[in-house]
Structure formats: C-alpha cells, structure tokens
C-alpha positions, -999 to +999 in steps of 0.1 A: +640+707+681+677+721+679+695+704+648+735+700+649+741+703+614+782+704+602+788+711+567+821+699+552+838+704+517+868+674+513+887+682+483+889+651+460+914+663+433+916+699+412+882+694+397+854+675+428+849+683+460+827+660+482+806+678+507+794+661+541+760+671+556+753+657+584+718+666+606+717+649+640+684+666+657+683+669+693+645+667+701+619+674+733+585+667+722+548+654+738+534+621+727+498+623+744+492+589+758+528+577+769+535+584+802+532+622+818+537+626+774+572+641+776+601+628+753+635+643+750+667+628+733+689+621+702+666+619+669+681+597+643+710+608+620+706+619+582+743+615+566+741+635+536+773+634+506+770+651+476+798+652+446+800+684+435+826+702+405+845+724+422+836+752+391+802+764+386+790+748+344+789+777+320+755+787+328+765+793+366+750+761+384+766+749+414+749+710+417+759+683+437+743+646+439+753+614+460+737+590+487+718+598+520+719+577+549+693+574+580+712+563+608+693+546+638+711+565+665+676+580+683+669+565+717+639+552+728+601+569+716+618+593+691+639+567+667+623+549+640+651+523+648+655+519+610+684+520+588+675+541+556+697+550+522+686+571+489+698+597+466+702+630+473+706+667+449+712+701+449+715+730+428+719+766+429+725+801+413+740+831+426+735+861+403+746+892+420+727+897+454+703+866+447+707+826+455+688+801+445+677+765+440+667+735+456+680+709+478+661+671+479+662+637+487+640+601+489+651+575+523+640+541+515+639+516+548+666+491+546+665+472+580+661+475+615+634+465+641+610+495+638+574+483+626+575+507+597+586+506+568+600+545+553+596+558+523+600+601+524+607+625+504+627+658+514+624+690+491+636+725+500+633+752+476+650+784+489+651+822+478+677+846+494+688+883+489+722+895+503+728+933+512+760+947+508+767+949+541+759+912+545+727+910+556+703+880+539+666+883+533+656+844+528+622+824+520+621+787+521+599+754+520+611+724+542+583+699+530+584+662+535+561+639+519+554+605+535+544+579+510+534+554+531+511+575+553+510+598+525+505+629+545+529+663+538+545+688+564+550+717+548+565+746+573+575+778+548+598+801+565+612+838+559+644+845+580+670+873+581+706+865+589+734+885+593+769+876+594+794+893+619+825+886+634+833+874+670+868+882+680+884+864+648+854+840+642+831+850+613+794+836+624+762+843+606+731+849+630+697+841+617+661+842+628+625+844+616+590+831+618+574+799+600+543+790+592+528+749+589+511+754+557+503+716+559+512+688+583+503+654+597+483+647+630+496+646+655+521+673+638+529+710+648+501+735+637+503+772+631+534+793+634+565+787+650+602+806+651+633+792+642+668+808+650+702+800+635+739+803+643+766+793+617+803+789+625+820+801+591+851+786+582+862+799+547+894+791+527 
C-alpha cells in the first residue's frame, strides 16, 4: 500500500489555524477467490480537519479536533462504496528532543451502496526522539478497531528518519520494520517494512 498523504496548515485569523489531512491509499492486494486474486487501485479517501490554536496552552499542548470524512473514491473490490463522517483529535508535547501524543478518530457509515454498515475506530499513539543533527528515533501504534466485526489490527512500528536537503528542498527520509501484533483474517500477519518520504514546506 503507498498512502498519498498532504498535510496543510490554513491560517484562519492571529489565534486558529485549520490543518487538512488528507490520506488517499493507493493499494495492490490478493483477495483469494476473485479471479487470478489480484486487485490494484485507488482505496477510498479519509479527509481529515482539525482546529488547532496556533499557540501551544500553558502547559505546552499542541491539540487539534474537527470532523473526518470517508470519501467513496476506491474503484471496484477495494472501496467500501460508503460515505462515512466522525470526529477526529490530536494532541502532543515536545519537551526538548522528545514528541509525543496521540492522534484518533471514529467513521460512522452515512450512505452509499456497499452492504456494510462502518463503524471504526482509528488510534495512533506515537513516541519520537530527535538528535541534534536531526535524526528521529520513533515508536508507534496504528490500531483500528472494527465494531461491527469487532476484530483489531494492530501493526506497532519503530522507524528512523532523517531529514536532509535536496538542492533547496528540505525532505525527511524514514524507514523501519513493523510488526502485526493483532489483525483480522484475512489481514496481514507477521512483520512488514514501511518507508517514508516527506516534502517539508516550512514558514
């Protein structure tokens, strides 16, 4: 699976921003049973917005809240063809070379043709250390928690990143292993690898 994933700050006035996440997954996977059991295409879209004060509170919280969106936009075998909307949250601390917090969310189905219904919960708890020279030590939980099957997938992950500059572009580069500490049938098993790239854009 490679996710497309922009982040966006929009400046609402000298005291909010509102940040757009967007994840639009692009997916090859093997559904035993249909066909030769290869599928590859567009997975649906998860619109994310959270509110967020532009200052830290007093304590040194960054938090932002807002809606979440599922967006039918898959093609055929990988969408759920179902429209979804919830709440979404994060919150974080950086103290010195640490970050951390968590980022969730809860889809409800609103509509659509797919037989079923959605109800799922997201939550990713994340720990990170960052060197002086840039270089980030990180361990974090993806798990999703489907209530109507109720069945979690858990993959934990530790990755190390590094950000760098190509010509003028500042990029961070990021890879580690991940293990499946739980997951559905049918689901992935065992370990697996994930590997980053981040276009950086600061102010």
């Amino acid at each position: 699976m490679l996710n497309v994933q922009p982040v966006i700050p929009i400046s609402l006035n000298e005291e909010w921003n509102i940040i757009s996440r967007t994840i639009v997954p692009v997916i090859d996977q093997n559904i035993p049973g249909l066909g030769d059991g290869s599928q590859s295409g567009v997975g649906d879209v998860v619109q994310s917005l959270f509110f967020s004060p532009k200052k830290p509170t007093a304590g040194g919280l960054i938090w932002g809240v807002g809606p979440v969106f599922l967006i039918p936009s898959g093609t055929d075998f990988i969408s759920a063809d179902k429209w979804g909307a919830g709440l979404t949250g994060v919150v974080l601390k950086q103290q010195g070379p640490y970050t951390y917090g968590a980022l969730a969310n809860h889809i409800w189905s609103v509509g659509g043709s797919g037989r079923q219904d959605i109800s799922s919960t997201f939550i990713q708890p994340f720990f990170s250390y960052t060197t002086k020279t840039a270089t980030s030590f990180t361990i974090q939980t993806e798990a999703t928690y489907d209530w109507k099957s109720e069945r979690w997938n858990v993959p934990i992950g530790l990755f190390v990143g590094q950000v760098l500059k190509v010509g003028n572009q500042p990029i961070q580069v990021t890879a580690g292993p991940r293990y499946y500490a739980d997951s559905p049938p049918g689901g992935p098993h065992g370990w697996g690898f994930r590997a980053a790239v981040t276009l950086l854009f600061p102010k």
